[in-house]
C-alpha positions in Angstrom: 90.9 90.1 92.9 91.0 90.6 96.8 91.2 87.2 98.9 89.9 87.1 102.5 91.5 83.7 104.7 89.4 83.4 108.2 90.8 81.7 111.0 90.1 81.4 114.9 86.9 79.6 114.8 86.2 76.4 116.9 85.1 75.4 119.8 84.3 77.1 123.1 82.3 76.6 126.2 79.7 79.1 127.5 81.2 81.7 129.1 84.1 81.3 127.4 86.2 83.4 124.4 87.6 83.2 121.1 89.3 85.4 118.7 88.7 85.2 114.8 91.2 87.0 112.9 90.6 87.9 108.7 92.9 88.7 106.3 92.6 90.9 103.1 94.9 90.5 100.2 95.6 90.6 96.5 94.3 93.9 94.8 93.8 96.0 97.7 93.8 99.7 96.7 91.6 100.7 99.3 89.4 99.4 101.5 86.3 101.3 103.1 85.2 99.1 105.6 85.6 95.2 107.0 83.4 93.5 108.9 82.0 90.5 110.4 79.0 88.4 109.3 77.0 85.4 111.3 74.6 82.6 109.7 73.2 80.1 111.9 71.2 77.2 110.3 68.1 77.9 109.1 68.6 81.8 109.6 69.6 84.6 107.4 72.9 86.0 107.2 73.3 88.7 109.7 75.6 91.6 110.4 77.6 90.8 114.1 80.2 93.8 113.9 81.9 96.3 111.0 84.5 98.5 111.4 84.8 101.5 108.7 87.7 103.1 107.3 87.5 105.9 109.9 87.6 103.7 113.0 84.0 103.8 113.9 82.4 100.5 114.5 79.0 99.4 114.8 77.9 96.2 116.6 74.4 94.2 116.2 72.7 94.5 119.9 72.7 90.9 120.8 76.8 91.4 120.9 77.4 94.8 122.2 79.3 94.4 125.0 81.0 91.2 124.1 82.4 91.0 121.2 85.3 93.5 119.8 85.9 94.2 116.3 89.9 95.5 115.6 91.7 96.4 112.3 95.5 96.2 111.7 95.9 98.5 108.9 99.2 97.4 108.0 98.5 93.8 107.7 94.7 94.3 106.1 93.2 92.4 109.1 90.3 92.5 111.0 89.7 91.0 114.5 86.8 90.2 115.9 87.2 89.3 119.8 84.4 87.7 121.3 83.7 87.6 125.1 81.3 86.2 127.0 80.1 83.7 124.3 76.5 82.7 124.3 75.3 78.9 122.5 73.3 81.2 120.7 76.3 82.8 118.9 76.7 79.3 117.5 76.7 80.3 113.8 80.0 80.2 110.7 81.1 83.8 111.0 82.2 85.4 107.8 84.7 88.1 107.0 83.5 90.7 104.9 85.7 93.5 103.1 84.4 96.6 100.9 87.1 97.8 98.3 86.1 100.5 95.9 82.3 99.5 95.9 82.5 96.6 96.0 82.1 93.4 98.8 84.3 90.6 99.4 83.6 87.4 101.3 85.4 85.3 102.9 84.6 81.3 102.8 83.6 81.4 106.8 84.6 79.9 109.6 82.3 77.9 112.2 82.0 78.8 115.9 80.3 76.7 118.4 79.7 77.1 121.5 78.3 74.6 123.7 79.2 73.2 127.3 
């Protein structure tokens, strides 16, 4: 079983920046991809950022240019650095991991942003 522990989420003003940082471990043999996941209330789940096992990354529009998704290798973790933040980036953000097929989640942090 593969275990994903969030952290960095809270509170931040508009304008301002925070830095979520994910995890992976337990039965990691290899993992294809990690990325990061946004819900807001009353919205579907959507993609914010993913980085695969190459290095390439892909970003949802409404974040290009502000946010930052990194990957430790050694330590299984994935960064997302987010810039410039919006209220409307006010959703929990969710670490997501793909091992061998299959997708891990993790249990989400919150971010609000508000002034």
């Amino acid at each position: 079983q593969v275990q994903l522990a969030e952290s960095g989420g809270g509170l931040a003003q508009p304008g301002g920046s925070l830095r979520l940082s994910c995890a992976a471990s337990g039965s990691i043999v290899s993992i294809s991809a990690m990325g990061w996941f946004r819900q807001a209330p009353g919205k579907q789940r959507e993609l914010v950022a993913i980085i695969i096992a190459g290095g390439n990354t892909n970003y949802a529009d409404s974040v290009k240019d502000r946010f930052t998704i990194s990957r430790d290798h050694a330590k299984n973790t994935v960064y997302l650095q987010m810039n410039s933040l919006k209220p409307e980036d006010t959703a929990v953000y969710y670490c997501n991991s793909m091992i061998l097929g299959r997708s891990f989640w993790g249990q989400g942090t919150q971010v609000t942003v508000s002034s």
